[in-house]
C-alpha positions as CSV (number, residue, x, y, z in Angstrom):
1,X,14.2,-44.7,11.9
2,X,13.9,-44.9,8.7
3,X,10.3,-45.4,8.3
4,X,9.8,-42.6,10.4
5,X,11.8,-39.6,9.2
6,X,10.2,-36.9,11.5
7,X,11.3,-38.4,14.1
8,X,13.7,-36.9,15.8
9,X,15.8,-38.6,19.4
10,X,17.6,-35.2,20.3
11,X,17.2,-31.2,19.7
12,X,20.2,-30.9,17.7
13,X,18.7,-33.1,14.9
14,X,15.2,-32.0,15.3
15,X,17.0,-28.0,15.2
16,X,19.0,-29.0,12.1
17,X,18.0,-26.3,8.5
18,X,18.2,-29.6,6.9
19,X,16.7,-32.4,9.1
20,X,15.0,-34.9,6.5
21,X,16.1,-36.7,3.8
22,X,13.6,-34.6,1.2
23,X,14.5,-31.4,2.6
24,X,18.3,-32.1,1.8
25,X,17.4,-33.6,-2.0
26,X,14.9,-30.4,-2.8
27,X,18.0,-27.9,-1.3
28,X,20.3,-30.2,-3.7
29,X,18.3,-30.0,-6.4
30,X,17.9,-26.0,-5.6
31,X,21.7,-25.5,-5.6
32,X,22.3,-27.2,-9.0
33,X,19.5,-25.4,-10.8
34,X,21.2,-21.8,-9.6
35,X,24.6,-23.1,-10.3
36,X,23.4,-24.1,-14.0
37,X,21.3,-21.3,-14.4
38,X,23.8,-18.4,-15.4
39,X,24.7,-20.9,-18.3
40,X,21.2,-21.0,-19.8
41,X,20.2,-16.7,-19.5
42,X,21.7,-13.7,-21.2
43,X,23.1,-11.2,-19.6
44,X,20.1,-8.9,-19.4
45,X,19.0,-11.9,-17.3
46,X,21.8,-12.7,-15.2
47,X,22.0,-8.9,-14.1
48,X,18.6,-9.0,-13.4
49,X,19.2,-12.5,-11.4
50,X,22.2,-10.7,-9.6
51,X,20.1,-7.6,-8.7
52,X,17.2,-10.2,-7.3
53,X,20.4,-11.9,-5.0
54,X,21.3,-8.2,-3.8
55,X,17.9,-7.0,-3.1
56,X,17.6,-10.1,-1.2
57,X,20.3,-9.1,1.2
58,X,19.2,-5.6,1.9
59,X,14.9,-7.6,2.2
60,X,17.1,-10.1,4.8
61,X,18.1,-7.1,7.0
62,X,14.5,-4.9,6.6
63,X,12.8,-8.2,7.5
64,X,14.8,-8.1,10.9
65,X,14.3,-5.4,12.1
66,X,10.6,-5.1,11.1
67,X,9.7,-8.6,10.8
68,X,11.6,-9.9,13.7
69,X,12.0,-7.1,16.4
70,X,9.4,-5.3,15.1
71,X,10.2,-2.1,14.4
72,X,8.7,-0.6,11.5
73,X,11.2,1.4,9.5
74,X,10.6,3.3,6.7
75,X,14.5,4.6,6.1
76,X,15.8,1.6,4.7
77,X,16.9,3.7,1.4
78,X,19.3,5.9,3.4
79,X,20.9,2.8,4.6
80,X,21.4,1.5,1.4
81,X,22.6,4.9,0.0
82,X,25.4,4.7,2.7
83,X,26.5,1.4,1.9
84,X,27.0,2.3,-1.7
85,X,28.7,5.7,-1.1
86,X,30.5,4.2,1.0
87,X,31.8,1.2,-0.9
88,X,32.3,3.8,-4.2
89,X,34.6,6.3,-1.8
90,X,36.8,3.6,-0.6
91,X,37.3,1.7,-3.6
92,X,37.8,4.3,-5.6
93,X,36.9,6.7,-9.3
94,X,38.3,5.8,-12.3
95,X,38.2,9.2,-13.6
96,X,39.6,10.8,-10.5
97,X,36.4,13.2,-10.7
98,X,35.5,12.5,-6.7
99,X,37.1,11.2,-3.6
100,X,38.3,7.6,-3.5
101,X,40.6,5.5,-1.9
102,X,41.7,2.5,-4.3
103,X,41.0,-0.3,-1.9
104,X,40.4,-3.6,-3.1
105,X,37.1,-5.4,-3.3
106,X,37.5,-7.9,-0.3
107,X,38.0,-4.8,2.1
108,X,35.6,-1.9,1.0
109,X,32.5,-4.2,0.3
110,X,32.6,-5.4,4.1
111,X,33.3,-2.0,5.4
112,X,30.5,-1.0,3.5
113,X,28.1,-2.6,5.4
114,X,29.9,-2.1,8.8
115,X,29.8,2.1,7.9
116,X,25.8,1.6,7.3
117,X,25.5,-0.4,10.4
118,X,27.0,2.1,12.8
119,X,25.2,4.5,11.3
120,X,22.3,2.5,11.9
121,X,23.3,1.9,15.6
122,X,24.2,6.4,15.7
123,X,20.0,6.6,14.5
124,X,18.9,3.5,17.0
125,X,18.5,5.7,20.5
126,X,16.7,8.1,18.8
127,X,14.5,5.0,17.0
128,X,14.1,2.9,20.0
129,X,12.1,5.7,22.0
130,X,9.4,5.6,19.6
131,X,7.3,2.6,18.0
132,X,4.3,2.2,15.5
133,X,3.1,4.9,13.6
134,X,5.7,7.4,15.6
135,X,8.9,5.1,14.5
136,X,7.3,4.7,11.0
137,X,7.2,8.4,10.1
138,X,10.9,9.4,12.3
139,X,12.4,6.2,9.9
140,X,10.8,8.4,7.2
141,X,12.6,11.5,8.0
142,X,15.5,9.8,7.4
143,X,14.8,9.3,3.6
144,X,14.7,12.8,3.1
145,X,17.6,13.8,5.1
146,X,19.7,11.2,3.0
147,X,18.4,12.7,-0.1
148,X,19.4,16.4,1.2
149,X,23.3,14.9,2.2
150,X,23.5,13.0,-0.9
151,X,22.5,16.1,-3.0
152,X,24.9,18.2,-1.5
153,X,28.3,16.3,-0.4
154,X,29.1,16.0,-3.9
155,X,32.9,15.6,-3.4
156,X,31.5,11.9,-2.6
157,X,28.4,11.7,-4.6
158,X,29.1,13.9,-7.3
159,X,25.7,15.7,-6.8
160,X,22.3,15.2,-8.2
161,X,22.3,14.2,-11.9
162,X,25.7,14.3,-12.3
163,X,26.5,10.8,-10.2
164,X,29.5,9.0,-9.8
165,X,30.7,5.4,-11.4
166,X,30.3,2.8,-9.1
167,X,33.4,0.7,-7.1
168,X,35.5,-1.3,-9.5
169,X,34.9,-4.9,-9.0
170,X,38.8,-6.0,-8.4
171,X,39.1,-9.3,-5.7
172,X,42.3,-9.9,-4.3
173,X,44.1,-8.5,-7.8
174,X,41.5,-10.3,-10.0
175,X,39.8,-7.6,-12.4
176,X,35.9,-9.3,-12.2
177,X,34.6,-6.9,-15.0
178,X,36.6,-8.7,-17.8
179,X,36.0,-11.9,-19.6
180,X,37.3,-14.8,-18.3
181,X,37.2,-19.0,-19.1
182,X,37.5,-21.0,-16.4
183,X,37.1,-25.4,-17.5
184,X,36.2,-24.2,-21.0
185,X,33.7,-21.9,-19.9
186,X,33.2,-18.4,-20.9
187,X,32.5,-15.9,-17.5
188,X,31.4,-12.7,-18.3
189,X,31.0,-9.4,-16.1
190,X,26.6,-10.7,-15.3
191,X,28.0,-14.0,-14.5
192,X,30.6,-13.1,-12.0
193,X,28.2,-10.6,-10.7
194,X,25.6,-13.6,-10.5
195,X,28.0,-15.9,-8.6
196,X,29.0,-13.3,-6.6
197,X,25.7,-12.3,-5.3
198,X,24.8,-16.0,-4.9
199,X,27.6,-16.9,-2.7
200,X,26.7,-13.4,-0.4
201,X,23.1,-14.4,0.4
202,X,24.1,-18.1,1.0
203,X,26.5,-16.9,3.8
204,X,24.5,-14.1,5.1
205,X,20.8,-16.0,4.7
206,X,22.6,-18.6,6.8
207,X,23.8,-16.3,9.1
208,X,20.9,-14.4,9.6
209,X,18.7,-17.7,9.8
210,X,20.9,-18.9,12.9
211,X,20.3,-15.1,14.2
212,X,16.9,-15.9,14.5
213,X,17.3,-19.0,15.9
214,X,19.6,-17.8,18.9
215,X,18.6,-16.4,21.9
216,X,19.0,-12.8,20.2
217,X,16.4,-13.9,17.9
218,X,14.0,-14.9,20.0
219,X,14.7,-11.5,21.9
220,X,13.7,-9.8,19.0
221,X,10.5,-11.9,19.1
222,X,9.6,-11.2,22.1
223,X,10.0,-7.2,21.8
224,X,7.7,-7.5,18.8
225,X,5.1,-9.5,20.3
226,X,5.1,-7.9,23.9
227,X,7.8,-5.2,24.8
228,X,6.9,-5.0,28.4
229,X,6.2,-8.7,28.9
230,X,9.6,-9.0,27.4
231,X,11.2,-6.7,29.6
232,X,9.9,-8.4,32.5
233,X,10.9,-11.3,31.7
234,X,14.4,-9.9,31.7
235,X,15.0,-9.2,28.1
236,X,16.1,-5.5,27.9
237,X,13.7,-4.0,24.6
238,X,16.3,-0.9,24.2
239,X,19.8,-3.5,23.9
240,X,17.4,-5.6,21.1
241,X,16.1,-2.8,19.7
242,X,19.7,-1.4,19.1
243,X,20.9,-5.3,18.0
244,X,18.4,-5.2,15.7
245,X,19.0,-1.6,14.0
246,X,22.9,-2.6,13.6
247,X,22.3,-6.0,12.1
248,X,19.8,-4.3,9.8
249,X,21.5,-1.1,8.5
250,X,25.0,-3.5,8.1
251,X,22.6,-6.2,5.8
252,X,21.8,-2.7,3.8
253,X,24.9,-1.6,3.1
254,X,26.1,-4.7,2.1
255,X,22.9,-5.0,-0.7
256,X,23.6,-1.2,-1.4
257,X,27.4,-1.8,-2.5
258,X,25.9,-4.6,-4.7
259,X,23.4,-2.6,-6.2
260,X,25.4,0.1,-7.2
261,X,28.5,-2.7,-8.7
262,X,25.4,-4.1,-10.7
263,X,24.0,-1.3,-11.9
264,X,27.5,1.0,-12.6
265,X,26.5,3.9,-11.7
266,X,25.2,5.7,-8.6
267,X,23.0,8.6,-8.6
268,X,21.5,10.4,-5.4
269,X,17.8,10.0,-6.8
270,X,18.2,6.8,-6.7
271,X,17.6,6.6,-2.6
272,X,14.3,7.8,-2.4
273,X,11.0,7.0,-0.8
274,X,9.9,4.4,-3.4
275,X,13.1,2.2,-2.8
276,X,12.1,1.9,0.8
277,X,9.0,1.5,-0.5
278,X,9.9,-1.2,-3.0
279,X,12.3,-3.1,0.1
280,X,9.5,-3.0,2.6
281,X,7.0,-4.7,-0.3
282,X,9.6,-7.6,-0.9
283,X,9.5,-8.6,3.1
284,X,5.2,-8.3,3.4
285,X,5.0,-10.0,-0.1
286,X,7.5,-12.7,0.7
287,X,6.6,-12.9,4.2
288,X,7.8,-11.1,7.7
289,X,9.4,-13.3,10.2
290,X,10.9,-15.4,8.0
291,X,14.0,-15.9,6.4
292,X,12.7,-17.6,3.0
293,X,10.3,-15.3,2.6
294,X,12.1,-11.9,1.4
295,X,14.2,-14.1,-1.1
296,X,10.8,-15.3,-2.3
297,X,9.9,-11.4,-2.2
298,X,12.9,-10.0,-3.6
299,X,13.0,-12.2,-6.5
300,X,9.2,-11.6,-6.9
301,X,9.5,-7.6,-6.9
302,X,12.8,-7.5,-8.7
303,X,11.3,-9.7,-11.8
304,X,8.4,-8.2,-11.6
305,X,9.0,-5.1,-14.1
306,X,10.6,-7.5,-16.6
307,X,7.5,-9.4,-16.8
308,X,5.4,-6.3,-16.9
309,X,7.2,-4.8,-19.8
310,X,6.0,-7.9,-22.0
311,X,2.5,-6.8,-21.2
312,X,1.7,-4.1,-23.9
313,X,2.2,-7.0,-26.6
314,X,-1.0,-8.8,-25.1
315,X,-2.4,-5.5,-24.0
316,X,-2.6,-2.6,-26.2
317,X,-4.4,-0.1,-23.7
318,X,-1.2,-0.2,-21.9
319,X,1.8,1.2,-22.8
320,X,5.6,1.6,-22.6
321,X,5.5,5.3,-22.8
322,X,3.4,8.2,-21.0
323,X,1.0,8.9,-23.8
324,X,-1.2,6.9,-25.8
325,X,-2.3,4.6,-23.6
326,X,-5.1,4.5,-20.7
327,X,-2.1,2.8,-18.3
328,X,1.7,3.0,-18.6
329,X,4.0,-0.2,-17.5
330,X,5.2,1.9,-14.4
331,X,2.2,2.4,-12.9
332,X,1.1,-1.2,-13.6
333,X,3.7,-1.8,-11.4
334,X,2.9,0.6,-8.6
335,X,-0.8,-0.8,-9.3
336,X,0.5,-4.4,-8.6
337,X,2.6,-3.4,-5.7
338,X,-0.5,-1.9,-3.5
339,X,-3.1,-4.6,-4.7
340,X,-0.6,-7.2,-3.4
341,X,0.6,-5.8,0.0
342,X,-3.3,-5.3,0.7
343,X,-4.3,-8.9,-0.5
344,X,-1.4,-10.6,1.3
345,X,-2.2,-8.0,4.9
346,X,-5.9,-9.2,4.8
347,X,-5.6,-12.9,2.8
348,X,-2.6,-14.3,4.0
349,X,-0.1,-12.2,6.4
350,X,2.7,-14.8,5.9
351,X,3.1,-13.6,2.2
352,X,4.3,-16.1,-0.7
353,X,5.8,-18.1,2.4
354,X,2.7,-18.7,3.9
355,X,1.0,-19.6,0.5
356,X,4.1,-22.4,-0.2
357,X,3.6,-23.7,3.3
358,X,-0.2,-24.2,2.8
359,X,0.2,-25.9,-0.5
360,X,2.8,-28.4,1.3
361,X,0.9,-29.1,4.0
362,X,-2.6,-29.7,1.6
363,X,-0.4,-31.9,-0.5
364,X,1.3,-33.6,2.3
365,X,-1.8,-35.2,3.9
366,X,-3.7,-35.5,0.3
367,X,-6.1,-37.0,-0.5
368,X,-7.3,-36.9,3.1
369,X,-8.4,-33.4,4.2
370,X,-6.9,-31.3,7.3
């Protein structure tokens, strides 16, 4: 067979993430680029790589509810506000200034995502009656209403611009936030927080990929296409719908504890409108229905502002600040965000996926034309 590598004498090997010789070599070669990575960047950049991994997470478990079952949901920021309150309660203030537990790393980041997710399966009845437009602007309400509890519980939150430090990154006894050699080589607080991250989306990409490929996932796929064919083909649209929610809200508390570790501090302004904004723009960027695609649009939205800020050197009618200037970088940004949700909805609904997948398929039968 080895003149023929695409094909395939059983469903297990045609099945398989990695079932060519090329596709193992390019994941390889993936793999030891991020594993050298950390080495080469600064830590500006290896928090900014860190918060890409993280935002992935939380894009992972938007894109499955929305992209997969789809169920448009505009409340992803109240899930990722629980995750992070709920990670900074149970592991803990240093200052003693709100509530906290003192539990290690290995046990509040989980529970994090596990408080999000049955709050996500509480909201789910209520969600699963609607759809469209109806689902869109209920998801919405739920934005606001984080905003309001986050505001005023401020024995957890510590209230709004006051804020509360984020969990303490201790694993199993192991303080991450100091500096640390390992083999001669210097680890510092970005670069743990860079591995960390790494190893999280790995085992929950995977995870969600094989979601998608079970007979839950092609469930969901069926809801989203046709609920009521679905249904009468036997697949019950409320149980999915539900599925889906949980698996959604637990992938956002997760990425929400993350967050809030990278950044260090966790305000309740932070969970706003724009945020679920910004999540639902890495899935239609990076393309819905697929698992590659909100890395690609994660890492896309997330490095986005960096780049932009380099723009008023080239381009003096914008600027950093909010005066002088015809356009500031922020709302270059927000410029940039629209334009590019548009193009990709009219141009090319697969996102950034569905542009790599047309460039190796044109390249794959090149010169000949398809």
């Amino acid at each position: 067979m080895r003149s023929r590598p695409q094909l395939f004498t059983s469903y297990a090997a045609d099945q398989a993430p990695l079932n060519t010789g090329a596709k193992r070599a390019w994941f390889a070669a993936l793999v030891l680029a991020l594993l050298v990575l950390p080495f080469q960047l600064g830590t500006e950049l290896n928090a900014l790589m860190a918060t890409a991994f993280a935002a992935a997470i939380g894009a992972i478990g938007l894109n499955i509810v929305t992209g997969w079952a789809g169920q448009v949901s505009l409340g992803h920021a109240f899930f990722l506000g629980i995750g992070a309150y709920a990670g900074a309660t149970l592991a803990g203030d240093p200052g003693g200034r709100v509530t906290g537990l003192g539990l290690d790393m290995w046990v509040w980041l989980p529970a994090a995502g596990v408080i999000a997710g049955l709050v996500g399966l509480a909201v789910a009845p209520v969600a699963t009656r609607l759809r469209g437009l109806y689902l869109a602007i209920v998801t919405l309400g739920l934005v606001f209403l984080g905003e309001h509890l986050f505001r005023e519980l401020k024995g957890v939150t510590g209230g709004a611009g006051i804020g509360r430090s984020a969990p303490e990154l201790v694993l199993f006894g192991i303080d991450l936030d100091t500096r640390s050699e390992l083999f001669s080589l210097a680890f510092d607080r970005t670069m743990k927080l860079y591995f960390l991250c790494l190893a999280l989306l790995a085992i929950l990409a995977l995870l969600a990929y094989n979601l998608t490929r079970s007979a839950v996932g092609r469930a969901f796929a069926a809801v989203r296409d046709r609920d009521i064919a679905a249904e009468v083909m036997g697949v019950e649209p409320t149980r999915q719908k539900l599925i889906a929610f949980g698996v959604s809200s637990f992938y956002a508390g997760i990425a929400g504890a993350l967050l809030a570790t990278i950044t260090g501090f966790i305000e309740p302004g932070t969970y706003d409108l724009f945020l679920s904004v910004e999540f639902l723009a890495m899935v239609l960027i990076g393309g819905a229905g697929t698992i590659a695609g909100p890395l690609l649009g994660a890492a896309f939205v997330t490095l986005l502002p960096r780049a932009v800020e380099e723009v008023p050197r080239f381009l003096p009618f914008i600027t950093a600040e909010s005066s002088g200037g015809f356009l500031t970088v922020f709302q270059l940004q927000t410029i940039i965000y629209g334009c590019l949700i548009v193009a990709f909805l009219i141009a090319e609904p697969r996102g950034l996926f569905g542009l790599w997948i047309r460039a190796r398929n044109y390249f794959r039968g090149w010169p000949f034309p398809r």
